[in-house]
C-alpha positions as CSV (number, residue, x, y, z in Angstrom):
1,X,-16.0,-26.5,-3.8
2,X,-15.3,-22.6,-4.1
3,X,-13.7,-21.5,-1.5
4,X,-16.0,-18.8,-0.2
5,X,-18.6,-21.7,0.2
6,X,-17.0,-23.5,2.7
7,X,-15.0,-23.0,6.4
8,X,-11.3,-23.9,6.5
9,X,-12.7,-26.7,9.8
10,X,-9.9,-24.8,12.2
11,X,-11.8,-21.7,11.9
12,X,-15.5,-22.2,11.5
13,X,-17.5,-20.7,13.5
14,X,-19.6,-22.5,16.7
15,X,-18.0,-25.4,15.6
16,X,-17.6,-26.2,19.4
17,X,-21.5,-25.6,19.7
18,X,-23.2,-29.1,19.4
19,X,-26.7,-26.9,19.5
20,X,-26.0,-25.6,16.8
21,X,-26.7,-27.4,12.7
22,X,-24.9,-25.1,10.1
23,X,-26.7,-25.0,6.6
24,X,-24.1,-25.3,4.2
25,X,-26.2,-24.2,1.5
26,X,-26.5,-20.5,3.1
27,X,-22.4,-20.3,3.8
28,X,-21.0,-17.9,1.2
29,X,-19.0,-15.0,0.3
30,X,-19.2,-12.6,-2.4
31,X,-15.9,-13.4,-3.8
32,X,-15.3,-17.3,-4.8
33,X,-11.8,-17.6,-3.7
34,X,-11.7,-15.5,-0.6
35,X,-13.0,-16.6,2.2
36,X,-17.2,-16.9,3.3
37,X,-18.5,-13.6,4.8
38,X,-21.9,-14.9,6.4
39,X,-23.5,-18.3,7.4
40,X,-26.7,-19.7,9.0
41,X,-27.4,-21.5,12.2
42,X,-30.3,-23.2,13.2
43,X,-30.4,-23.9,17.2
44,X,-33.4,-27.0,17.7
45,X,-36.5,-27.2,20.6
46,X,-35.2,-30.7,20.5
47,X,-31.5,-31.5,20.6
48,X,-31.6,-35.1,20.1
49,X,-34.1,-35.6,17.3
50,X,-33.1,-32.5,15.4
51,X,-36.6,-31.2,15.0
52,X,-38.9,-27.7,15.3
53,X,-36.0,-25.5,15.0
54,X,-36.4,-22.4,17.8
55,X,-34.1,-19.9,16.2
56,X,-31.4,-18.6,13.9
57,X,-28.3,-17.2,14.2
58,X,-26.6,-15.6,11.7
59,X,-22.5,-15.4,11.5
60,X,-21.6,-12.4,9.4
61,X,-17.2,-11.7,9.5
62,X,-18.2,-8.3,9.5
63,X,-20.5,-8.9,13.1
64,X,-17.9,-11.1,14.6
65,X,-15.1,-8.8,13.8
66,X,-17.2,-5.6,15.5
67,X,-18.6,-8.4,18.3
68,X,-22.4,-8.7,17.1
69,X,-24.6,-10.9,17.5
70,X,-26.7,-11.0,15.1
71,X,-30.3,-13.1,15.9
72,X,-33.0,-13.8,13.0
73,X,-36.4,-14.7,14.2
74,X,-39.6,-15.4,12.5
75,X,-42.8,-12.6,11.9
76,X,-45.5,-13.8,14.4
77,X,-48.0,-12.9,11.6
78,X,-46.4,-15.1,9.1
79,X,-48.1,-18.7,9.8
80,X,-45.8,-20.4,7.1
81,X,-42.9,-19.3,9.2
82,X,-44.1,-20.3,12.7
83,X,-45.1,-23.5,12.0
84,X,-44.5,-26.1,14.6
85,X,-41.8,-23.4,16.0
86,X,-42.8,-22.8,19.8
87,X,-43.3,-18.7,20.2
88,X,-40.6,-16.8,20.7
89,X,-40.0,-13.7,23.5
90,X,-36.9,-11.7,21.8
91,X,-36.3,-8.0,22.4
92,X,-37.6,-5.9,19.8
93,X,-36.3,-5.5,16.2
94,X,-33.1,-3.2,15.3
95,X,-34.9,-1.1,13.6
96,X,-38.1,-0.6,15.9
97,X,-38.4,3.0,16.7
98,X,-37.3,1.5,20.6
99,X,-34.1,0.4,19.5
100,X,-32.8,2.7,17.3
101,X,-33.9,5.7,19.6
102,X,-31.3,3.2,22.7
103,X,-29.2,2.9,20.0
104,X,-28.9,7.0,19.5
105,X,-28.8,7.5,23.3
106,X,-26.0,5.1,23.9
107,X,-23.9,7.2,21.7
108,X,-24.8,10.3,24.1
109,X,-24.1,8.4,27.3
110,X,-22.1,5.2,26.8
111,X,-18.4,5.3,25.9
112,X,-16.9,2.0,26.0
113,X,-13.2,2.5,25.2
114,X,-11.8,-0.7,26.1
115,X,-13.9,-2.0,23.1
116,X,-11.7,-1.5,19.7
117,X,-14.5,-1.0,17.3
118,X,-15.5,1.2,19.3
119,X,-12.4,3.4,19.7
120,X,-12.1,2.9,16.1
121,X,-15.8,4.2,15.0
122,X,-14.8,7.2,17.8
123,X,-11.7,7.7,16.2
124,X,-12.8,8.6,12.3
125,X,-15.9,10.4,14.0
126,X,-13.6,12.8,15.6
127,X,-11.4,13.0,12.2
128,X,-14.2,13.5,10.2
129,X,-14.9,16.4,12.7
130,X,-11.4,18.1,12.1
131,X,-12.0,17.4,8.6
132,X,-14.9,19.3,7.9
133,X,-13.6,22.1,9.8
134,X,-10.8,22.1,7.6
135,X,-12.9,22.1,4.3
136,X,-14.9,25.2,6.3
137,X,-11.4,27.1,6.2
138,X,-10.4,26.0,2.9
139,X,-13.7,26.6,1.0
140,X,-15.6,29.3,2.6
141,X,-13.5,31.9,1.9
142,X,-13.6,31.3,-1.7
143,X,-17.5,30.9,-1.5
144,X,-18.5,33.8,0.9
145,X,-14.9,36.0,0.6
146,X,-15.9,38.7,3.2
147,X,-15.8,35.8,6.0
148,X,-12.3,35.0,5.4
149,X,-9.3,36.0,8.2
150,X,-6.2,36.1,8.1
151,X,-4.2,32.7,8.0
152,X,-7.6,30.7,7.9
153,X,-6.8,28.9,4.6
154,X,-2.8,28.4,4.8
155,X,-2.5,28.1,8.7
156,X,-6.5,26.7,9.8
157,X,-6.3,24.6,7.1
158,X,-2.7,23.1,7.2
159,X,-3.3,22.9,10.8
160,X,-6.8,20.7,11.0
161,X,-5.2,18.8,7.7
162,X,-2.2,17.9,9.6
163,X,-4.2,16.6,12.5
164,X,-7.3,15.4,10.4
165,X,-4.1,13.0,8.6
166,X,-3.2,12.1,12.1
167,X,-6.3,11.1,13.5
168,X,-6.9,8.7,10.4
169,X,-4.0,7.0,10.2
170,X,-4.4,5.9,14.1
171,X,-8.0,4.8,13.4
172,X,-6.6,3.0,10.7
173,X,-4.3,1.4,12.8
174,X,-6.3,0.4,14.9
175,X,-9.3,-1.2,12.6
176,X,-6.2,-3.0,10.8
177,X,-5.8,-4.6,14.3
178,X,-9.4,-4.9,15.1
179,X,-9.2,-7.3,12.2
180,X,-6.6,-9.2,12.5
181,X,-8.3,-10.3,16.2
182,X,-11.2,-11.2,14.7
183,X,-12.7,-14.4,16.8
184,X,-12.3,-17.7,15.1
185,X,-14.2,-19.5,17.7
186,X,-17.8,-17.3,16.6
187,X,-20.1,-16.6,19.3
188,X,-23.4,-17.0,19.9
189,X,-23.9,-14.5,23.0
190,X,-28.0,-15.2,23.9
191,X,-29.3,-16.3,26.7
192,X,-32.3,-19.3,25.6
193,X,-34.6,-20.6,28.0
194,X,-38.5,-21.5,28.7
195,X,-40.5,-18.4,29.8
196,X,-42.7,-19.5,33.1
197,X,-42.0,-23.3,32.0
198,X,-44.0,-22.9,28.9
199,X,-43.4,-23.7,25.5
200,X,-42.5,-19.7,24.7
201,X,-38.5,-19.3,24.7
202,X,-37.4,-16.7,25.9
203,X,-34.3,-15.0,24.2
204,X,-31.8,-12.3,26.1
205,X,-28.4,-10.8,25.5
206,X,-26.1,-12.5,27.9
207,X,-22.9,-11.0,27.9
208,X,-21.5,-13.4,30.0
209,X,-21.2,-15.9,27.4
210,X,-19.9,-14.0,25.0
211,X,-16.2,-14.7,24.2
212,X,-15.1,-11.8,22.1
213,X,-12.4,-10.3,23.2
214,X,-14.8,-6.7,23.1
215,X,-16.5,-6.7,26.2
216,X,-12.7,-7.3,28.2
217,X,-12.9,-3.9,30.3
218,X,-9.6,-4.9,31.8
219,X,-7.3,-3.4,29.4
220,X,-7.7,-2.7,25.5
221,X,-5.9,-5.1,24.4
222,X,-6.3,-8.2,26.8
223,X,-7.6,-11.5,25.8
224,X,-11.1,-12.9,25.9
225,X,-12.5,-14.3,28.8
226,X,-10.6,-18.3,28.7
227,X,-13.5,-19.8,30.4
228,X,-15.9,-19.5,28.6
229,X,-13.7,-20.3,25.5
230,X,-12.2,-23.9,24.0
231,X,-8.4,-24.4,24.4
232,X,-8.2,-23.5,20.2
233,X,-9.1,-19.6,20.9
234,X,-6.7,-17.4,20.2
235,X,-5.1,-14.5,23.3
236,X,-4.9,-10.9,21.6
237,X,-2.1,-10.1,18.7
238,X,-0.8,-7.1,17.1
239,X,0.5,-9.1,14.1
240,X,-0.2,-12.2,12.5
241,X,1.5,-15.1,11.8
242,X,3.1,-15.5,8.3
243,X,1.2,-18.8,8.2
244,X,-2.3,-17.3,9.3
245,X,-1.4,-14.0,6.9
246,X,-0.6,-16.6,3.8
247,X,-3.8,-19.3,4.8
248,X,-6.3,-17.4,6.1
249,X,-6.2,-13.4,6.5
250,X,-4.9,-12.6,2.6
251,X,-8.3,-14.7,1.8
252,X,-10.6,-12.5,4.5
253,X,-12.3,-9.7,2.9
254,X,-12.3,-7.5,5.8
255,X,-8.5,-7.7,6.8
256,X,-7.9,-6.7,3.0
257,X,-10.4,-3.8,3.5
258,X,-8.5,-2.6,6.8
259,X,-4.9,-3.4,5.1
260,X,-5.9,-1.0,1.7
261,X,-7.4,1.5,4.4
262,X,-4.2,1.6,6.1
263,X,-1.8,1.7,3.2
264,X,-4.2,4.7,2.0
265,X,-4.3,6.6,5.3
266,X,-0.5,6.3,5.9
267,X,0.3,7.8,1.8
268,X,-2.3,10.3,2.6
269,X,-0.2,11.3,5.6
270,X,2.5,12.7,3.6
271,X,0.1,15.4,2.2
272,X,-0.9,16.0,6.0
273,X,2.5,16.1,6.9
274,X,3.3,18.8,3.8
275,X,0.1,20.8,4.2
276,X,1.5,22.7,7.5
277,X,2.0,26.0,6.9
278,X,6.1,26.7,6.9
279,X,6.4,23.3,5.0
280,X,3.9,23.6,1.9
281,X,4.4,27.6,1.8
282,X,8.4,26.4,1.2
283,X,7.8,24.1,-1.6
284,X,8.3,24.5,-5.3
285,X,5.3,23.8,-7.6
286,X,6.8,20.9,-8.6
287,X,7.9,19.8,-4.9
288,X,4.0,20.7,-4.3
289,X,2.5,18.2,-7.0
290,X,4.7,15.5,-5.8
291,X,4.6,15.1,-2.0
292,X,1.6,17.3,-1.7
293,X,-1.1,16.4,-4.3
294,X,-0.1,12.9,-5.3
295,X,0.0,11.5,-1.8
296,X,-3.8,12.6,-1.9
297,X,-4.5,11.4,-4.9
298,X,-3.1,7.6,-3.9
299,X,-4.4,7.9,-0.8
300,X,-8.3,9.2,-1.6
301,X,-7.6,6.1,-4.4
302,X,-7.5,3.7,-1.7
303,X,-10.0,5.4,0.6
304,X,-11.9,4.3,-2.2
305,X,-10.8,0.7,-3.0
306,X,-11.2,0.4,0.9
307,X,-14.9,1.0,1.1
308,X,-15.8,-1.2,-1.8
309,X,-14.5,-3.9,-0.2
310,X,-16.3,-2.9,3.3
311,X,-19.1,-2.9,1.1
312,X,-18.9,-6.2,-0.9
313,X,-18.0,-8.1,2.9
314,X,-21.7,-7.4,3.9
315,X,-23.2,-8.0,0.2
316,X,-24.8,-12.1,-0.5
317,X,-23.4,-11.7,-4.2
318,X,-20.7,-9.1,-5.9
319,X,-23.4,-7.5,-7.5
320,X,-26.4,-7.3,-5.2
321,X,-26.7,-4.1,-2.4
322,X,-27.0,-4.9,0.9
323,X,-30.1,-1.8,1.4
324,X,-30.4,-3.1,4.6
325,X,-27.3,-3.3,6.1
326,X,-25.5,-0.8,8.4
327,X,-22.1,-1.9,7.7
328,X,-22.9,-2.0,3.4
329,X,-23.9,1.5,4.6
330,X,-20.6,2.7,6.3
331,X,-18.6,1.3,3.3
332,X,-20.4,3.2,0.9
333,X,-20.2,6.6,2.5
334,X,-16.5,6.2,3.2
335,X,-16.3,5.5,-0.7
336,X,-18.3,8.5,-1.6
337,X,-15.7,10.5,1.2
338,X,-12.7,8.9,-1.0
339,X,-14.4,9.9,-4.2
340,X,-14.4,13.8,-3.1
341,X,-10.7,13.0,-1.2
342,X,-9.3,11.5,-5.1
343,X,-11.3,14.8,-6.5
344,X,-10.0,17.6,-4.7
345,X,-6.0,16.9,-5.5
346,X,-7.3,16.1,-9.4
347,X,-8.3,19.4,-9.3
348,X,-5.4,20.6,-7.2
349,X,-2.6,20.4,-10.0
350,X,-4.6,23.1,-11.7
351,X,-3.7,26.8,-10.6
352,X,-7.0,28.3,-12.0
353,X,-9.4,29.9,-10.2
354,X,-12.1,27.3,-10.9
355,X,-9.7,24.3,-9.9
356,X,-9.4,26.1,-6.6
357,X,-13.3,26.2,-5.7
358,X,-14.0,22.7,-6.9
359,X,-10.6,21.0,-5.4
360,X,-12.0,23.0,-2.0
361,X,-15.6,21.7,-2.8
362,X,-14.7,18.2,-3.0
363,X,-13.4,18.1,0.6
364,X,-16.0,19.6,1.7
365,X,-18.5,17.1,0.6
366,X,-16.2,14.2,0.8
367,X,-15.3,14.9,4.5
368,X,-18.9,15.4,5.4
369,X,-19.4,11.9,3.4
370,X,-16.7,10.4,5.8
371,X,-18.3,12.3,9.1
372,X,-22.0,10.5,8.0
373,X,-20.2,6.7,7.6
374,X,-18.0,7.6,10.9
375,X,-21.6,8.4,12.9
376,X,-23.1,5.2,11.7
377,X,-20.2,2.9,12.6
378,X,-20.4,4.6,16.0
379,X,-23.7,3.8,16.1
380,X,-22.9,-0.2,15.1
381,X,-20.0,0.1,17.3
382,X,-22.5,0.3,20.1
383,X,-25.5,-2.4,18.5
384,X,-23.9,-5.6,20.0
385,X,-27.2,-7.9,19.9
386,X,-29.1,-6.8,16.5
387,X,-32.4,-8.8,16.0
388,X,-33.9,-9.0,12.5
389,X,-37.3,-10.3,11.9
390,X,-37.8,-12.8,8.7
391,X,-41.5,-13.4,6.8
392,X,-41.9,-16.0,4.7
393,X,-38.3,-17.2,4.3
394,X,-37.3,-13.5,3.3
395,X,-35.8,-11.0,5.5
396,X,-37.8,-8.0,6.5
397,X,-34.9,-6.3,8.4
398,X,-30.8,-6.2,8.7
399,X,-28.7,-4.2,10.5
């Protein structure tokens, strides 16, 4: 059996859950020998016999790494779909006009900082910031030249480049982290019972039984809540073990995503590092292509790498979008942002005047590319119980 098709038995999710029947058949991963990236629960009206099933649940790495829960239930006007399935009382789908309008005013009002994906979705929001005011100094002078000021190109933009560098490489620390802390127990996190003793269930976020370690407002990096957890689950870790790094992470889609992020942000460093003003005015031309442009050009090369592979975690197949998906989403506009990252030092080894205005141009696309992925990872960071609705055995909504 391919090895994205099946759960290493130490590490499947719910497995603790004896409510809970996992269909093999819908446990995959785009990749056949890395490890599965989604899977389907089914949670039954009647434990013992196995019979009128009351709900899915749907296991995603990407969800369980952010600490989603992500809940699939059936269209009330599909017939074929709630057949002999009791009705169901769930809060309103993801992307109801309701939700996503909470969704926008929790990022206003909400800033939950002992929860790592959301520091890290905070983190390359305020980068991305820094980042387009850098390409505003580097590239608006050369489009509109009576708006330029003295120092804004060699001292605003080695400045914000130097700090922009700074603020990615933390974030990228941090999401490395965030993945290699990613639950192996799975969690289901609703709350199921009878509405007024009727045959409706009624479904709820409960965050008290959730056992990621995101909800832990004691400090950022304390463990999960033990009670509510099996003796198998894991306290918090900065690194892994080289048995879990050989067996399990080098297999996981999204620790290789983070690790190629990382390795990308720190090269791309250098060139933050080289781009202040009394370093890169100091260096020779060929000084300048080597720790000044090629550090971006490896870097923006991994920026890329990295959001395929964010993208390809939330995808069923390698070569089937995932539309509907916020996180398919995020990955590709962090690709297109490496794209105009790679661009802008290709054109940068070129002293012409046209090189100039399109090496400027490319960061200034590619950073606003980075600030719209950035936004809508904030915006996941903050969507801990998505509901999507499913008619006729096809799904109507993801998120």
């Amino acid at each position: 059996m391919l090895r994205s098709n099946t759960f290493n038995p130490d590490r499947q999710p719910l497995r603790h859950n004896t409510t809970f029947t996992l269909y093999q058949d819908h446990t995959r991963g785009p990749v056949p020998f890395l490890n599965p990236t989604r899977a389907r629960y089914e949670q039954y009206y009647n434990a013992a016999e196995k019979t009128k099933p009351a709900l899915t649940y749907q296991w995603t790495s990407r969800d369980n790494r952010k600490g989603r829960h992500r809940l699939i239930v059936p269209s009330a006007s599909d017939s074929k779909a709630t057949e002999s399935i009791p009705g169901i009382d769930a809060p309103k789908p993801s992307n109801s006009l309701q939700s996503v309008s909470h969704g926008l005013w929790l990022m206003c009002t909400y800033y939950p900082v002992w929860d790592i994906s959301f520091d890290v979705a905070y983190i390359f929001t305020w980068g991305s910031i820094v980042w387009v005011i850098n390409a505003f100094f580097s590239f608006l002078p050369l489009a509109q030249p009576s708006t330029e000021f003295p120092g804004e190109i060699q001292i605003g933009g080695g400045i914000t480049a130097f700090i922009g560098a700074t603020i990615f490489e933390i974030g990228s620390v941090l999401l490395l982290i965030e993945a290699v802390n990613a639950g192996r127990e799975g969690c289901f996190g609703w709350a199921v019972e009878n509405a007024c003793k009727s045959t409706t269930l009624s479904i709820r976020p409960d965050k008290s039984r959730c056992i990621h370690h995101h909800p832990n407002k004691r400090n950022l990096v304390g463990s999960t809540d033990t009670t509510l957890t099996s003796s198998t689950s894991r306290n918090w870790t900065w690194f892994p073990t080289l048995s879990d790094l050989r067996t399990h992470y080098l297999h996981e889609l999204g620790f290789l995503a983070s690790l190629v992020q990382f390795f990308a942000a720190t090269i791309f460093w250098i060139a933050g590092f080289t781009a202040l003003p009394h370093i890169n005015s100091a260096l020779s031309p060929g000084a300048l292509d080597g720790i000044y442009w090629t550090p971006q050009v490896l870097g923006g090369v991994g920026f890329i790498v990295s959001g395929f592979l964010f993208m390809l975690e939330t995808q069923p197949n390698w070569y089937t979008p995932a539309l509907g998906t916020l996180g398919w989403h995020i990955g590709l506009w962090n690709l297109i942002g490496g794209v105009g990252f790679t661009l802008c030092p290709a054109f940068g080894y070129c002293t012409k005047s046209w090189c100039v205005y399109q090496a400027s141009l490319s960061t200034f696309w590619g950073s606003w590319a980075f600030l719209v992925g950035s936004a809508v990872q904030w915006y996941e960071s903050l969507q801990k119980y998505p509901v999507e609705v499913e008619k006729g055995g096809k799904k109507v909504v993801d998120s």
